[in-house]
GURODO-684377 format. One record per residue: x, z, y of N, C-alpha, C, CB in turn; residue number from 1; residue in three letters. Coordinates in steps of 0.05 Angstrom, whole numbers. Glycine has a CB too. Example, Ala and Ser with C-alpha at 12.3 -4.5 7.8 and 13.67 -1.06 7.14 Angstrom:
BEGIN
SITE   n_px   n_pz   n_py  ca_px  ca_pz  ca_py   c_px   c_pz   c_py  cb_px  cb_pz  cb_py num residuo
SITE    264    156   -114    246    156    -90    264    156    -66    226    181    -89   1     ALA
SITE    257    142    -45    273    143    -21    258    157      1    282    114    -12   2     SER
// end
This chain:
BEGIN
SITE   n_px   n_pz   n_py  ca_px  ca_pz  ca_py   c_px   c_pz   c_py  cb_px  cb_pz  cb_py num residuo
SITE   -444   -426     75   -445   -404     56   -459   -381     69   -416   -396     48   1     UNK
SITE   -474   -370     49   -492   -347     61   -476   -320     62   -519   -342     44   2     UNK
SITE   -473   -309     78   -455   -280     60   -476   -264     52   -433   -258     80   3     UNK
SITE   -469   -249     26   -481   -233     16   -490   -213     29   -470   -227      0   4     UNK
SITE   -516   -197     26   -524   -175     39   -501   -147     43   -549   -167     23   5     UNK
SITE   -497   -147      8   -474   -121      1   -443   -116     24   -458   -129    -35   6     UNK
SITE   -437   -145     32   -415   -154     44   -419   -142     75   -413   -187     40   7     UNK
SITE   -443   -149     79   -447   -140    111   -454   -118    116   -465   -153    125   8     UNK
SITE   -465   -103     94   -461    -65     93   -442    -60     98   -464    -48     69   9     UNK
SITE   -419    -66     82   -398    -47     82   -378    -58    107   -383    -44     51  10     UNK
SITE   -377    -84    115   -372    -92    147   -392    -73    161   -380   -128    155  11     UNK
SITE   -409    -68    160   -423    -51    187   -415    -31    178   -456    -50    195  12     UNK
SITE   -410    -13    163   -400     13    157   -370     21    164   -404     16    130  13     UNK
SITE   -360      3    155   -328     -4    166   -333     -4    191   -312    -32    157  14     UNK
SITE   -337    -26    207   -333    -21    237   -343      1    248   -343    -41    252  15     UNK
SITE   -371     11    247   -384     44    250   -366     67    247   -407     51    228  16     UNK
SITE   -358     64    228   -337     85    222   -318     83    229   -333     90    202  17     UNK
SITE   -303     62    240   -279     49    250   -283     67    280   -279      9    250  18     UNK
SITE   -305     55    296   -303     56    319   -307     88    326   -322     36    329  19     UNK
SITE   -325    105    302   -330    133    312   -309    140    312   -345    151    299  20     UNK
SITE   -282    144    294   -261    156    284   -245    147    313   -251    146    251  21     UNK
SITE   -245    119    324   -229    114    345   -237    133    375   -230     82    349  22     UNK
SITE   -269    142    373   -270    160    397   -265    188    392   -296    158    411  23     UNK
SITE   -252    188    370   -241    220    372   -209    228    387   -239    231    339  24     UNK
SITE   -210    249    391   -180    255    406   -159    268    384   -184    278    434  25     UNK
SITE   -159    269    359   -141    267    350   -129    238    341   -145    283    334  26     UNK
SITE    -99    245    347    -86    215    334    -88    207    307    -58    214    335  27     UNK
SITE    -88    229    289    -92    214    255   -125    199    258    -93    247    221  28     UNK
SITE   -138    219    264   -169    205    264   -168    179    275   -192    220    282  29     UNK
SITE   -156    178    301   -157    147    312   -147    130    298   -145    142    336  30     UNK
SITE   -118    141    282   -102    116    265   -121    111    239    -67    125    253  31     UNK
SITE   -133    133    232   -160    123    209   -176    106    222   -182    147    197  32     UNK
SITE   -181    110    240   -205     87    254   -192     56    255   -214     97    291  33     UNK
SITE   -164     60    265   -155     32    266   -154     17    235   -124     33    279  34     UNK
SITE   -146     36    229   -153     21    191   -165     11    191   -161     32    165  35     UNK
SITE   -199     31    188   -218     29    186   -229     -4    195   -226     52    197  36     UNK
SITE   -234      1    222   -237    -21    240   -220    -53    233   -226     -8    267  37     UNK
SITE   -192    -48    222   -188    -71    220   -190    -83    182   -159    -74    236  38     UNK
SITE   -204    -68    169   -212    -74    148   -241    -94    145   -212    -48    136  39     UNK
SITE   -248    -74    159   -278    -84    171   -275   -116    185   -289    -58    198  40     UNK
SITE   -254   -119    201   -265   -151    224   -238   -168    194   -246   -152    284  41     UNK
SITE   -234   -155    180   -215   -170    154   -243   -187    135   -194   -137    127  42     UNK
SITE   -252   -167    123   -280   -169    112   -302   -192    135   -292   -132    110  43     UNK
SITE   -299   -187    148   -319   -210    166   -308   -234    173   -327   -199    194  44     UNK
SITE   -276   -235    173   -263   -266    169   -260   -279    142   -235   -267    180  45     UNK
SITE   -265   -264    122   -270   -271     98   -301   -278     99   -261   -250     78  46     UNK
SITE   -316   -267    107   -342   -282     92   -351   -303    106   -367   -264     86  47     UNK
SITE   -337   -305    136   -330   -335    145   -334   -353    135   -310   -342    148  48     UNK
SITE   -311   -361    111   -299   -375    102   -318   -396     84   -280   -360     91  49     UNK
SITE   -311   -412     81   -326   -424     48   -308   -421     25   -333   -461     47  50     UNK
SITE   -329   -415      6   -310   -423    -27   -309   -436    -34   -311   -418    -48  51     UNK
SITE   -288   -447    -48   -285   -468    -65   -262   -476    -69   -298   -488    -60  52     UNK
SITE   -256   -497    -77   -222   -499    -89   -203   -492    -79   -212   -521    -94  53     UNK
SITE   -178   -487    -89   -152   -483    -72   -147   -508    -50   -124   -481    -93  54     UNK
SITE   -141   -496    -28   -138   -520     -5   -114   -532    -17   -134   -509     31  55     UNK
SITE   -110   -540    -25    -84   -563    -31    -86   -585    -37    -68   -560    -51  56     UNK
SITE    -78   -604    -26    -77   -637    -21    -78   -644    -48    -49   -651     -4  57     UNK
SITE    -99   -657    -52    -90   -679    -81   -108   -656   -110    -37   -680    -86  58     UNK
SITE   -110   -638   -109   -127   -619   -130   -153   -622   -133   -125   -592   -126  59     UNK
SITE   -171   -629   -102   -196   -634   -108   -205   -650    -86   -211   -610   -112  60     UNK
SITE   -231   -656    -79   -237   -668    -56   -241   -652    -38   -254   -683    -57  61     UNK
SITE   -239   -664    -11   -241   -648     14   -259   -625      8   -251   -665     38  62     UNK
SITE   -281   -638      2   -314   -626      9   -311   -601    -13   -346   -653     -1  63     UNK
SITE   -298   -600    -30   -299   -579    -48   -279   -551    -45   -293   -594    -74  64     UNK
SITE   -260   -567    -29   -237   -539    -18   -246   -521     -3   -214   -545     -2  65     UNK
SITE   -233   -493      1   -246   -480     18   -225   -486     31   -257   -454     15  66     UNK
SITE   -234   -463     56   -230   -463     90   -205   -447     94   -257   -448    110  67     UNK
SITE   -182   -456     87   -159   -431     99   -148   -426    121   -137   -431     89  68     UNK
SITE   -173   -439    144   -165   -417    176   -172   -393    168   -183   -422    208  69     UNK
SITE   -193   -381    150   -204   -346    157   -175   -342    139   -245   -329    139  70     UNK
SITE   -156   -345    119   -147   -339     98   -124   -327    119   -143   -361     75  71     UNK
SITE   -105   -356    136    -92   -341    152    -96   -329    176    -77   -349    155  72     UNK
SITE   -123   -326    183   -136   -304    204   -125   -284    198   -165   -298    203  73     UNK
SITE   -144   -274    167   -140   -247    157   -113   -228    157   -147   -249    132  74     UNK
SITE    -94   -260    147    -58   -247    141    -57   -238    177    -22   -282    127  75     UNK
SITE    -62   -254    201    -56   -248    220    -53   -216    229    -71   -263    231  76     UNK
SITE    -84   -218    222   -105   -191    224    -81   -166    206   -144   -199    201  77     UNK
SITE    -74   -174    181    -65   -142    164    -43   -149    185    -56   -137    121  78     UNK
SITE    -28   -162    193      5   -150    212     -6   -136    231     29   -175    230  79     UNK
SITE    -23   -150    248    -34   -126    276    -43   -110    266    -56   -131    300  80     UNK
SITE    -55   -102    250    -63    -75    236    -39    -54    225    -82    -83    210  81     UNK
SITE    -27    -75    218      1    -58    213     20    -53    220     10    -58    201  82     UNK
SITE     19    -62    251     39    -51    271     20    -26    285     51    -78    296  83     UNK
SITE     -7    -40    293    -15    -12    300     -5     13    295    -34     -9    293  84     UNK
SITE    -19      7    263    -16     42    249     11     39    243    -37     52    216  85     UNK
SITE     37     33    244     62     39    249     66     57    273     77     16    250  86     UNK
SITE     55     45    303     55     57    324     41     83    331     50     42    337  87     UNK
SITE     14     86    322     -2    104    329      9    128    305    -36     93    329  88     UNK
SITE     22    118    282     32    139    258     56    148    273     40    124    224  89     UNK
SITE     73    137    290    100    148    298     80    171    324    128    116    313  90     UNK
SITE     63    160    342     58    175    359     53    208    353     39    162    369  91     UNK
SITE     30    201    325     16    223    322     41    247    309    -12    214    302  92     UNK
SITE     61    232    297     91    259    289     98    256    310    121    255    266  93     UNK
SITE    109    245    329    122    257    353    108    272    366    129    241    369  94     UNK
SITE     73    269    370     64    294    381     56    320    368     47    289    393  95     UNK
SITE     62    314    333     60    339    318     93    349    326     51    334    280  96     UNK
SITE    105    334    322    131    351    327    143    373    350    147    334    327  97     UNK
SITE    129    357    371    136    373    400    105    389    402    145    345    434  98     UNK
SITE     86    389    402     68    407    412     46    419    385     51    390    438  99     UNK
SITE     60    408    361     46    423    336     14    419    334     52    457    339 100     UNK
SITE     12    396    346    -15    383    339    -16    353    352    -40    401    352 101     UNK
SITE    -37    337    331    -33    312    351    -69    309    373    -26    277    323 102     UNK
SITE    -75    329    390    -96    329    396    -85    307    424   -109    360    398 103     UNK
SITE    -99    289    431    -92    281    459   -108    300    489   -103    247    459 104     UNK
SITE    -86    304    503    -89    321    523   -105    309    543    -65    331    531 105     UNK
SITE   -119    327    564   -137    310    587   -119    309    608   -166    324    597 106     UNK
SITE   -114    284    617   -104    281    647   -117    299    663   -109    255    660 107     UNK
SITE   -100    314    685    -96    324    709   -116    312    723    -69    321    719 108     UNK
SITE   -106    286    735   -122    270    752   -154    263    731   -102    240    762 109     UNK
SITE   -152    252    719   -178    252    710   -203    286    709   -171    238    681 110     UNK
SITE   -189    298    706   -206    321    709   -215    325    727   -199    341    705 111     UNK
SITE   -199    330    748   -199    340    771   -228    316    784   -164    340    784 112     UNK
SITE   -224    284    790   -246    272    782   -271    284    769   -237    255    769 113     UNK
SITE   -272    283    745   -296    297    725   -308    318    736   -286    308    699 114     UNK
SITE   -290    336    743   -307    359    762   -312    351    780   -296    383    771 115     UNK
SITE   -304    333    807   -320    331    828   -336    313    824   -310    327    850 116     UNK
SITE   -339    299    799   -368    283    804   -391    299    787   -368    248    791 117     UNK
SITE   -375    324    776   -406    344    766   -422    361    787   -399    369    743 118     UNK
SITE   -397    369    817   -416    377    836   -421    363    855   -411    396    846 119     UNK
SITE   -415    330    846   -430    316    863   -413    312    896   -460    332    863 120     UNK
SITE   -380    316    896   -373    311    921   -355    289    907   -360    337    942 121     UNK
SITE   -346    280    944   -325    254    945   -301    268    943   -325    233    974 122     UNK
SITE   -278    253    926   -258    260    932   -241    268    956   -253    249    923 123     UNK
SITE   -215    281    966   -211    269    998   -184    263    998   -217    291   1024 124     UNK
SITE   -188    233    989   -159    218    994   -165    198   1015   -145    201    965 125     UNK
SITE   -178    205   1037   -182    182   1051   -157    183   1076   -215    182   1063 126     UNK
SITE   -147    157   1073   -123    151   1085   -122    155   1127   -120    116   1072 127     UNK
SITE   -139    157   1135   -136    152   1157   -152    174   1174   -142    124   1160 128     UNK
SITE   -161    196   1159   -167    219   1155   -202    221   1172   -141    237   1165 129     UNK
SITE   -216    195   1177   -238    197   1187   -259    205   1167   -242    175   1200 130     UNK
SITE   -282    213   1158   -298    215   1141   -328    203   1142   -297    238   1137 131     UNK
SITE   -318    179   1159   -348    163   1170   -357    144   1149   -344    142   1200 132     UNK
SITE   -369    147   1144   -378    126   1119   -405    106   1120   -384    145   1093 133     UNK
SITE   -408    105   1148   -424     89   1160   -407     57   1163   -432    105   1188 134     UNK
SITE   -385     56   1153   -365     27   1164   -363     18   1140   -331     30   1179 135     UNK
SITE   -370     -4   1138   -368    -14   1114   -352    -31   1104   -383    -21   1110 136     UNK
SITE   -334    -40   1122   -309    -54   1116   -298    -42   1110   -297    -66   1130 137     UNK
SITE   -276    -47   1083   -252    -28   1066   -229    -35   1082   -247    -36   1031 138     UNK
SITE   -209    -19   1063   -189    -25   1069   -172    -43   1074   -183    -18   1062 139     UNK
SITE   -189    -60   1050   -174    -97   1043   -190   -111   1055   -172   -113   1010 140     UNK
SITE   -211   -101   1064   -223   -124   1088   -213   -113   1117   -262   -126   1090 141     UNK
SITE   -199   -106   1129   -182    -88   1152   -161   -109   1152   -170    -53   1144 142     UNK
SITE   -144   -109   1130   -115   -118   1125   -115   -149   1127   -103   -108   1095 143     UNK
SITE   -141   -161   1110   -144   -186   1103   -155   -192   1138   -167   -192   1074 144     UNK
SITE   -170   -180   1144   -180   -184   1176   -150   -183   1201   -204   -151   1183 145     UNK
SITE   -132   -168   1188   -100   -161   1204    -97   -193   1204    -70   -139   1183 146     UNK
SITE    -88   -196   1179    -68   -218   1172    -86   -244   1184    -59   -220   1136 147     UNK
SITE   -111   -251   1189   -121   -269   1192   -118   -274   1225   -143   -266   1180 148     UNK
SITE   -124   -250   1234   -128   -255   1270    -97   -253   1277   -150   -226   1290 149     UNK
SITE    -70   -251   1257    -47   -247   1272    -41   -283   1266    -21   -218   1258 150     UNK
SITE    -53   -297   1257    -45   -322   1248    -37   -333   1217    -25   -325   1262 151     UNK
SITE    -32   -311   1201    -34   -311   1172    -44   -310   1158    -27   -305   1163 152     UNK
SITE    -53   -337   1141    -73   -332   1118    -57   -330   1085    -97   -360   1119 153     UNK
SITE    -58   -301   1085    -45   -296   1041    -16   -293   1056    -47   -338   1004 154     UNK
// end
């Protein structure tokens, strides 16, 4: 079966729009995106499929039934879609409720990151407080190198 042109518009539009709405930092926008998104890969396990008769034993011949793996794909597909947006809908009131918006906040640690790789330095969590970076063996090649020359391998 060919899928129709019209069919794969609105699958590419769906997922496009699925996926923009998921890189936003509000939670409703994201739970629209999850919709979005799983409407969209719904629509693309449907045009999977072949048409033709009801799959039921004995109504027609093989060759004429359609295909009901995409059929219970799809049912698969609407429950994970709809636990999602059960979950991401409870998130986004619990964080309207306590902070009166559902914007997602930036990690601490990730910032702090983000800025030092905009002026371009290394972090300084280095454990053993040397700053030679001429050695190129890590940490887990040190340890793995321990355990090997004490007689233990893993």
């Amino acid at each position: 079966m060919t899928p129709n042109l019209t069919y794969v518009i609105v699958i590419g539009v769906l997922v496009a729009a699925g996926v923009t709405l998921l890189l936003e930092r509000s939670l409703t926008r994201v739970l629209m995106g999850v919709i979005l998104l799983g409407n969209g890969a719904n629509l693309l396990l449907l045009t999977g499929g072949r048409a033709g008769a009801p799959p039921i034993v004995g109504s027609s011949s093989q060759e004429e039934m359609s295909d009901p793996l995409p059929q219970a794909m799809i049912l698969t597909a609407i429950v994970i879609t709809l636990g999602m947006t059960a979950f991401l809908l409870a998130l986004a009131y619990r964080s309207w409720h306590l902070n009166g918006h559902d914007e997602v906040q930036d990690d601490v640690e990730d910032r702090r990151i983000m800025d030092l790789a905009e002026r371009d330095e290394v972090p300084d969590d280095d454990v053993d407080g040397d700053d030679d970076d001429d050695n190129e063996e890590t940490g887990a090649d040190r340890t793995l190198a321990g355990t090997v020359d004490s007689g233990r391998a893993g």
